[in-house]
C-alpha positions as CSV (number, residue, x, y, z in Angstrom):
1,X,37.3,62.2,18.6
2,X,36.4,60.6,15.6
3,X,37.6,56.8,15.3
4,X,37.6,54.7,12.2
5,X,37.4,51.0,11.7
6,X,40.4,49.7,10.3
7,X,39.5,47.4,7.7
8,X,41.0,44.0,7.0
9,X,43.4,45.0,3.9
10,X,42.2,43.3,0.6
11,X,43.5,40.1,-0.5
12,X,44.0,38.4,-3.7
13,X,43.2,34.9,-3.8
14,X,46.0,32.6,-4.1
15,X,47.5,30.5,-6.7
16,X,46.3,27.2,-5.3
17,X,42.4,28.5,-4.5
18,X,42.3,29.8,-8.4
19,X,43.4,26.2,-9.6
20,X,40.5,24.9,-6.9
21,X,37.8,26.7,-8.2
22,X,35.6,24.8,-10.6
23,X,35.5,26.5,-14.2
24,X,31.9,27.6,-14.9
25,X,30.2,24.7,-16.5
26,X,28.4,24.7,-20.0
27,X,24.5,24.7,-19.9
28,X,23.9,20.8,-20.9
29,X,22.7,20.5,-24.3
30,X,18.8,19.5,-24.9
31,X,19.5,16.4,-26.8
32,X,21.5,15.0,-24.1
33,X,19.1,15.7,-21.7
34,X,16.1,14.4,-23.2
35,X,18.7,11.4,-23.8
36,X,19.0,10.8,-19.6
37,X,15.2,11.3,-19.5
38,X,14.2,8.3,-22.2
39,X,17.7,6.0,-21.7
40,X,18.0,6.9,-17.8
41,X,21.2,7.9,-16.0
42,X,23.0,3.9,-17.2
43,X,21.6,3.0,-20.6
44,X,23.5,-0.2,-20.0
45,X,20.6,-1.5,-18.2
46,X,18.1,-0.8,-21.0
47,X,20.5,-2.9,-22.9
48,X,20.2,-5.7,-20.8
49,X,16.4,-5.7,-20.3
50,X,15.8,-4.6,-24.0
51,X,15.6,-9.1,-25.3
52,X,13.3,-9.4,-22.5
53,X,10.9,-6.3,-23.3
54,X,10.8,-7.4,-26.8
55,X,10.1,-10.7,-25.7
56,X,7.0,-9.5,-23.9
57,X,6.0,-7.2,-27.1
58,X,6.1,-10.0,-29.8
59,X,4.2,-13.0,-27.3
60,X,1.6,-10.6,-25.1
61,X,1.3,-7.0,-26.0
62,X,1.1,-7.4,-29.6
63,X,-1.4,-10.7,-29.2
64,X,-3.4,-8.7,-26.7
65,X,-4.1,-6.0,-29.2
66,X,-4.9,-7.8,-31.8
67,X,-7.4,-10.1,-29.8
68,X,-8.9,-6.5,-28.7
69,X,-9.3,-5.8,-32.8
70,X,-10.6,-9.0,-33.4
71,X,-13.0,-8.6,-30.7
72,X,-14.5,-5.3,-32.0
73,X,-14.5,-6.6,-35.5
74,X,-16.8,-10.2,-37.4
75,X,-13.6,-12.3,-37.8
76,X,-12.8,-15.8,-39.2
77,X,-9.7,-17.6,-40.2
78,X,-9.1,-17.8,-44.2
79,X,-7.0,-19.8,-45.9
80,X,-3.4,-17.7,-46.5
81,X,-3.6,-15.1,-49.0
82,X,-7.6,-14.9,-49.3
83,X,-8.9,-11.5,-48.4
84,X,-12.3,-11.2,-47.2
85,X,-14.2,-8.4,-45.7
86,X,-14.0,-7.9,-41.6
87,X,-16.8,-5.1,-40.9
88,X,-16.8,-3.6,-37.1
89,X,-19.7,-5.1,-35.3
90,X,-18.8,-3.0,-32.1
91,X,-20.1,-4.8,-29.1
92,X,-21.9,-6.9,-30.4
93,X,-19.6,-9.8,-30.0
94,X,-19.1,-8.9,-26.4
95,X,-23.4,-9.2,-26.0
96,X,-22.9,-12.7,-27.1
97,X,-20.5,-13.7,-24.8
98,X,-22.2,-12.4,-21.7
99,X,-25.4,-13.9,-23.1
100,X,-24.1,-17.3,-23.7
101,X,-25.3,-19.9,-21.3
102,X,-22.0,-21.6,-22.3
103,X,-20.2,-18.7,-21.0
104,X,-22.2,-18.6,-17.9
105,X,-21.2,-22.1,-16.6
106,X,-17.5,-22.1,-17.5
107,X,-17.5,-18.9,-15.3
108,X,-19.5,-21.0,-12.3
109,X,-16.8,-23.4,-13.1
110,X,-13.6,-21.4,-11.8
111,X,-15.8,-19.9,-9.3
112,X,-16.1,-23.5,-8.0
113,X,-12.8,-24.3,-8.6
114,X,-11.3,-21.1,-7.0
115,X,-13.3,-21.9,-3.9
116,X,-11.5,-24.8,-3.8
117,X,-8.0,-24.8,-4.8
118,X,-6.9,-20.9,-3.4
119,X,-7.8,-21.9,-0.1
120,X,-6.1,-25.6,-0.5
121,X,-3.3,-24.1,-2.1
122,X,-2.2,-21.4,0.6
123,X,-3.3,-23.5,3.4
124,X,-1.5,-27.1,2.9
125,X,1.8,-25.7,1.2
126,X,1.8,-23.4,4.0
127,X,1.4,-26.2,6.4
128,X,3.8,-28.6,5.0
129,X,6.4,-25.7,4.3
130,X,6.5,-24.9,8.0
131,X,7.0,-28.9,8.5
132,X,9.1,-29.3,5.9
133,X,11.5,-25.9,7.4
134,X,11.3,-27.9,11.1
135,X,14.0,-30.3,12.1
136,X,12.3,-33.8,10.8
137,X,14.1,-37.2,9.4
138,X,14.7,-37.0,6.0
139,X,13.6,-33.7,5.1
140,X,15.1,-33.1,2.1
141,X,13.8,-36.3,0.7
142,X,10.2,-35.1,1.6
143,X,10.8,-31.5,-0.2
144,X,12.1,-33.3,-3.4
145,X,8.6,-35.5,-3.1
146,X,6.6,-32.7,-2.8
147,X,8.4,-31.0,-5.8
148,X,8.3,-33.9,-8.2
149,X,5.0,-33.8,-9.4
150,X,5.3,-29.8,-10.0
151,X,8.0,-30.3,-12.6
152,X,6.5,-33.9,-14.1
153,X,4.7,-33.7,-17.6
154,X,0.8,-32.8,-17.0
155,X,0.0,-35.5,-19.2
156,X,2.2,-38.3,-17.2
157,X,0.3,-36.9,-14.5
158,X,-3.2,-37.3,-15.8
159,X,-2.7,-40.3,-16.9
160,X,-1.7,-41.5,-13.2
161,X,-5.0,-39.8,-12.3
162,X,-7.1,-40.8,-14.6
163,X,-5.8,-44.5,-13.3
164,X,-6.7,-43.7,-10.1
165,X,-10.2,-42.1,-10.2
166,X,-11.8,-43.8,-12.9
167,X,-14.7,-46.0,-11.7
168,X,-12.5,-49.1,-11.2
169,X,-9.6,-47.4,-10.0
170,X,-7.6,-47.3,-6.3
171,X,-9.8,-44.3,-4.8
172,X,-13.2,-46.5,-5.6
173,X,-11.7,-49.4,-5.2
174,X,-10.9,-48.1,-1.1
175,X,-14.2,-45.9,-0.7
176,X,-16.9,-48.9,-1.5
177,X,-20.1,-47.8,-1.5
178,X,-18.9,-44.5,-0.8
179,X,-17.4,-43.7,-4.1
180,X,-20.0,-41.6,-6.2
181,X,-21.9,-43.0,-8.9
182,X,-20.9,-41.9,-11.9
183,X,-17.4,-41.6,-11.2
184,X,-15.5,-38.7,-10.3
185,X,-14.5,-37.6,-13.5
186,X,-17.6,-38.1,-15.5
187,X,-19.6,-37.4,-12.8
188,X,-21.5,-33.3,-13.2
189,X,-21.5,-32.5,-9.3
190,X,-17.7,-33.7,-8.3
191,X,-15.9,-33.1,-12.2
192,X,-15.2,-29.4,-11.8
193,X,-14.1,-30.5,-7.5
194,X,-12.0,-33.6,-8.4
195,X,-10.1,-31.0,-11.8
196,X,-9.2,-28.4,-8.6
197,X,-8.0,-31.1,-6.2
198,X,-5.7,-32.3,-9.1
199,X,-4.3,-28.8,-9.8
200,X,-3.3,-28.2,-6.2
201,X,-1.7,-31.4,-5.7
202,X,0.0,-30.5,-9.0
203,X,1.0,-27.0,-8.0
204,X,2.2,-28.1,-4.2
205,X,5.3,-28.3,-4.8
206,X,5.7,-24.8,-6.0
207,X,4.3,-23.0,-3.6
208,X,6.0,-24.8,-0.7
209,X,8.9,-23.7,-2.4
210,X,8.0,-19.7,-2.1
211,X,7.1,-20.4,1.3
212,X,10.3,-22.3,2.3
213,X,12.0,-19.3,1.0
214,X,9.8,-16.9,3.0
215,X,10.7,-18.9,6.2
216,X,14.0,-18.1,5.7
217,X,13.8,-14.5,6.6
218,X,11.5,-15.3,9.8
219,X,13.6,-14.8,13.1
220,X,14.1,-18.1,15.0
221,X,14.1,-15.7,18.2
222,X,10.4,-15.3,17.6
223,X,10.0,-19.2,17.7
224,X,11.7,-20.0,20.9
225,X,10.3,-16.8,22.2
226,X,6.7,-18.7,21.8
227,X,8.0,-21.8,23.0
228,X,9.6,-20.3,26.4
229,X,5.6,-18.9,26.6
230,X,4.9,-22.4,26.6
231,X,2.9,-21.8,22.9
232,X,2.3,-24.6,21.1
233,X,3.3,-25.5,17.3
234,X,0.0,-24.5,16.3
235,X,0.1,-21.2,18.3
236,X,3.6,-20.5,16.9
237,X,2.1,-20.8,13.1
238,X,-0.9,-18.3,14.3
239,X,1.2,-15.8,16.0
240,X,4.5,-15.8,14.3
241,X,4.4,-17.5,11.0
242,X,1.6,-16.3,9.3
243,X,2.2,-12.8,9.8
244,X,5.9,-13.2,8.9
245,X,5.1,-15.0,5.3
246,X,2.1,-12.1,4.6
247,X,4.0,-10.7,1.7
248,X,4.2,-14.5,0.1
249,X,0.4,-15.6,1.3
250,X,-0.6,-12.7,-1.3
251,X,1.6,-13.3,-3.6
252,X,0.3,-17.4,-3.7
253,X,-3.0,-16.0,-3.3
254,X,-2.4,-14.6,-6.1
255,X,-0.5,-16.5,-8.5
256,X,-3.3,-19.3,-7.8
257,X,-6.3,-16.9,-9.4
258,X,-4.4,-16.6,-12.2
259,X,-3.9,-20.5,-12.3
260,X,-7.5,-20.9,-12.2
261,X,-8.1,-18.2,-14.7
262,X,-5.8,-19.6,-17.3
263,X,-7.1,-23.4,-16.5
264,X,-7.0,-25.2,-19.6
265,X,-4.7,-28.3,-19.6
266,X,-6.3,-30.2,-16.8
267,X,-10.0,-30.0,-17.9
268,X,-9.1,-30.6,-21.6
269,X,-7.5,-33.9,-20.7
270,X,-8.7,-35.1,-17.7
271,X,-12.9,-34.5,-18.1
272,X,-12.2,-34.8,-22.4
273,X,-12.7,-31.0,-23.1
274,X,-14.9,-29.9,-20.3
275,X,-17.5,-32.5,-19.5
276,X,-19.6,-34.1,-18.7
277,X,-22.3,-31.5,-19.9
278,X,-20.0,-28.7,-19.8
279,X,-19.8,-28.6,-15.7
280,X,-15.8,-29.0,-16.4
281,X,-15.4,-26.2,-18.6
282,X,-13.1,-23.3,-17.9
283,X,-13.6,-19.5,-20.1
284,X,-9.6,-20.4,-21.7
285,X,-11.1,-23.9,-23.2
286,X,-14.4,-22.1,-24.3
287,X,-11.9,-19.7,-26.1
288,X,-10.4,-23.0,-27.9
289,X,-13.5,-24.3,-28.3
290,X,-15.3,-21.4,-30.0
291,X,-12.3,-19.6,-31.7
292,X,-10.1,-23.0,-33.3
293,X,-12.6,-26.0,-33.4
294,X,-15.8,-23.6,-34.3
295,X,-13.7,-20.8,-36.2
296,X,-15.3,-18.7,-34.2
297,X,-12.3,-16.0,-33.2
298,X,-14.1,-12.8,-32.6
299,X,-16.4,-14.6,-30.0
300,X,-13.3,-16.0,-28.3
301,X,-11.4,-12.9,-28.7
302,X,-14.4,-11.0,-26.6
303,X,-14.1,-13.5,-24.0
304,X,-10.7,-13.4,-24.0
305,X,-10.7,-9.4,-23.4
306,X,-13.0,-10.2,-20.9
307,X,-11.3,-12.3,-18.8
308,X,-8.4,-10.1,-18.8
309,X,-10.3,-7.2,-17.3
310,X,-11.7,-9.5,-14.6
311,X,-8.3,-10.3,-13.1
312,X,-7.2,-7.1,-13.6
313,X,-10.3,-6.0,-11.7
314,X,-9.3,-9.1,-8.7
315,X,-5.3,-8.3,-8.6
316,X,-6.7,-4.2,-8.1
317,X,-9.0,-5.3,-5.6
318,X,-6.3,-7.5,-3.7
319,X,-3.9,-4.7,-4.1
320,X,-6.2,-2.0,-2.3
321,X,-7.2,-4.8,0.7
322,X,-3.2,-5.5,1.5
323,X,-2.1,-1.5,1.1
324,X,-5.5,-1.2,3.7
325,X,-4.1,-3.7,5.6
326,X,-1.1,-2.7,6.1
């Protein structure tokens, strides 16, 4: 005996399930979606950050690629509306720089003076930030000292400076016979030493701000965690601090090359444009030096390009250690 399946009967779908169904949507039109692709999915926000990017176009990209045209190219300032011929010397300008003896020492310069300052830098505001963030007497006295000279005029500053290490001034004055002869300022060996104390003392403030900020976001468990080991404050800095502020140690670290790449103010005023003998001089005075007093711009421009590619080449390298790292 044969027996067949009944089969549920067929159903239409109801009123309610045809008004829930979606109607088949229209293939999006090209121009709109090209439109998402360049303006993103809340053009607003390219509104907002378009003053900004056009900030950074008119006052660094557009410099920057004229400096590289310059650099390719024999340039010299003219008076306005005097046309003169600019032939392309390729690198020729850039075999000048790296043969300069001038160039040379300015570079020996921030060597000495990033030698110096980085490790002053991360190492005291570090130090004084984890003081400063510690339950002291007037701590919020002490963070405004530490802050004041940051935001104080640089030539206010120099001028204190100047006061104070001349060869009559306080630090003489206490050292004796110790004080070097010539004085600091003038003298070749501690000139380029005495310009990098300055800047980190300058800078201080700064800096202890980031890593006030960055001890924020540390755990105070950890802390009395090391102190119930019976750690002491020095331990605790090792062990728990230092690993917790990484992210801000390499960002000081390096916010600080830069500093010393783009030193200009400090040598200009406080060793009178790089002296004595040139032992002051940093590659962005050179640049001044060259391409406004001498008129020299496609030399400076070289330099310029030059310098750019060599922090470019540091913040790379700094990059690759901390992604190795971590």
């Amino acid at each position: 005996m044969k027996v067949e399946a009944e089969l549920p009967p067929r159903t239409r779908p109801s009123v309610v399930e045809l008004e829930a169904e979606p109607p088949p949507s229209a293939p999006e039109p090209l121009v709109k979606r090209l439109g998402r692709v360049v303006l993103g999915r809340q053009p607003i926000g390219l509104a907002f950050g378009a003053p900004y990017a056009l900030f950074i176009a008119v006052l660094f990209a557009y410099p920057l690629g004229l400096s590289v045209w310059i650099s390719f190219h024999s340039y010299f300032f003219t008076a306005p509306g005097v046309s003169v011929a600019r032939p392309f010397v390729g690198f020729a300008n850039y075999r000048a720089v790296l043969s300069d003896p001038a160039v040379r020492q300015s570079l020996l310069n921030i060597l000495i003076f990033l030698v110096i300052n980085v490790p002053l830098t991360v190492g005291l505001s570090m130090l004084l930030a984890s003081a400063l963030n510690s339950l002291i007497p007037f701590r919020a006295f002490f963070r405004a000292c530490f802050y004041v000279p940051y935001v104080t005029a640089s030539v206010a500053m120099v001028a204190v400076w100047l006061f104070m290490f001349n060869s009559t001034g306080v630090v003489n004055a206490v050292l004796g016979p110790l004080a070097p002869v010539p004085s600091w300022l003038v003298n070749q060996g501690w000139a380029m030493p005495s310009v990098a104390v300055y800047v980190t003392w300058k800078q201080l403030g700064f800096f202890i701000l980031l890593y006030l900020a960055a001890l924020q976001n540390v755990p105070k468990e950890l802390y009395e965690a090391a102190s119930m080991d019976g750690a002491s404050w020095w331990h605790r800095l090792w062990a728990v601090t230092v690993p917790g502020v990484r992210t801000v140690t390499t960002l000081i670290t390096l916010l600080a090359i830069i500093v010393g790449a783009n030193l200009f103010t400090e040598p200009y005023l406080l060793t009178a444009g790089g002296g004595p003998s040139g032992k002051s001089a940093s590659p962005v005075l050179l640049m001044y030096q060259t391409g406004i007093e001498q008129n020299h711009p496609d030399f400076a421009s070289a330099l310029g390009v030059l310098l750019v590619l060599g922090v470019l080449v540091v913040v790379a390298a700094q990059r690759l250690l901390q992604r190795h790292q971590a």
